[in-house]
VMD Tcl script that draws the C-alpha trace (Angstrom):
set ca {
  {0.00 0.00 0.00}
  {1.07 3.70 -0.20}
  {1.77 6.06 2.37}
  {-1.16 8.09 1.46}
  {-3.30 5.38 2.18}
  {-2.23 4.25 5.78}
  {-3.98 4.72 9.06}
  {-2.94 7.00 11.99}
  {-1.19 5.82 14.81}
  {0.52 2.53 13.06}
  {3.86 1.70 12.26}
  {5.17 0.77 8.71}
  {7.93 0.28 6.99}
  {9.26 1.51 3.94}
  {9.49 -0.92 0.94}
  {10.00 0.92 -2.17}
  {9.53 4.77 -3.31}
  {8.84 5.68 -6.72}
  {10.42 9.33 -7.29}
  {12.94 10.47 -10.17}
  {15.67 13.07 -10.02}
  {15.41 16.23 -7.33}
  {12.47 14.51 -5.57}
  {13.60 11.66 -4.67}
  {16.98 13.24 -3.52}
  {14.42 15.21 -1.56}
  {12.96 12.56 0.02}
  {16.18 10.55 0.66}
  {17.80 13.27 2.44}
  {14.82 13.89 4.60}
  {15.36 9.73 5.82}
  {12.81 8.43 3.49}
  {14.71 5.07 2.99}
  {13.95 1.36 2.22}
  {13.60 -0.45 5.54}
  {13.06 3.00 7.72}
  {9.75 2.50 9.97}
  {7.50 5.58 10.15}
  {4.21 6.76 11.75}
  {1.79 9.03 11.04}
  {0.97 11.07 13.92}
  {-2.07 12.99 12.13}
  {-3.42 14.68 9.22}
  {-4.54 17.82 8.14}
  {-8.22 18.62 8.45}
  {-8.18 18.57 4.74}
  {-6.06 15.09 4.71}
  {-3.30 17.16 3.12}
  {-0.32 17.24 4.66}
  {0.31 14.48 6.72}
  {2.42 14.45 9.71}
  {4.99 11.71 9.79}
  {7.76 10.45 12.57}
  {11.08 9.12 11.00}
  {13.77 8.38 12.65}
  {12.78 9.73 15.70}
  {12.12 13.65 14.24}
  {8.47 14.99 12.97}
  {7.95 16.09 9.25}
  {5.21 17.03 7.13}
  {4.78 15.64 3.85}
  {2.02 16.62 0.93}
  {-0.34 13.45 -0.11}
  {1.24 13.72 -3.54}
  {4.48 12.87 -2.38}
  {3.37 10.39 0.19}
  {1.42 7.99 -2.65}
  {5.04 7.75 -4.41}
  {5.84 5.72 -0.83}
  {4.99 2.12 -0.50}
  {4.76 0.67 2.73}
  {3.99 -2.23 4.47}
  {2.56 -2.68 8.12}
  {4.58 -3.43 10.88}
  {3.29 -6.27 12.97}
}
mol new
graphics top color blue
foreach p $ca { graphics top sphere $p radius 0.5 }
foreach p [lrange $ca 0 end-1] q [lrange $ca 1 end] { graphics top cylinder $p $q radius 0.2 }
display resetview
């Protein structure tokens, strides 16, 4: 599933993220990498953005970014 999709308050991890060029060295250097575990804390009252813990630090990302994120549930 995508990151755009998830539910609040669970953990995932990431499995793949499908970005090109200054966007996905965006996301990189922000700690979006393959095998990090993330949260979502909460979500605008319009859904967009979402706030996300990485690596033990808060960050908002837009929805359009967060669908290029596939994730999987940790148990």
């Amino acid at each position: 599933m995508n990151l755009d999709e998830v539910a609040t308050g669970q953990t995932y991890k990431i499995v793949s993220i499908n970005a090109n060029g200054k966007l996905m060295q965006k996301l990189l250097d922000m700690g979006f990498v393959i095998g990090a575990q993330i949260e979502v804390i909460r979500e605008a009252p319009l859904s967009d953005p979402m706030e996300i813990k990485i690596h033990s630090y808060l960050i908002s990302l837009r929805k359009s970014e967060a669908m290029l994120i596939k994730v999987e549930q940790c148990l």
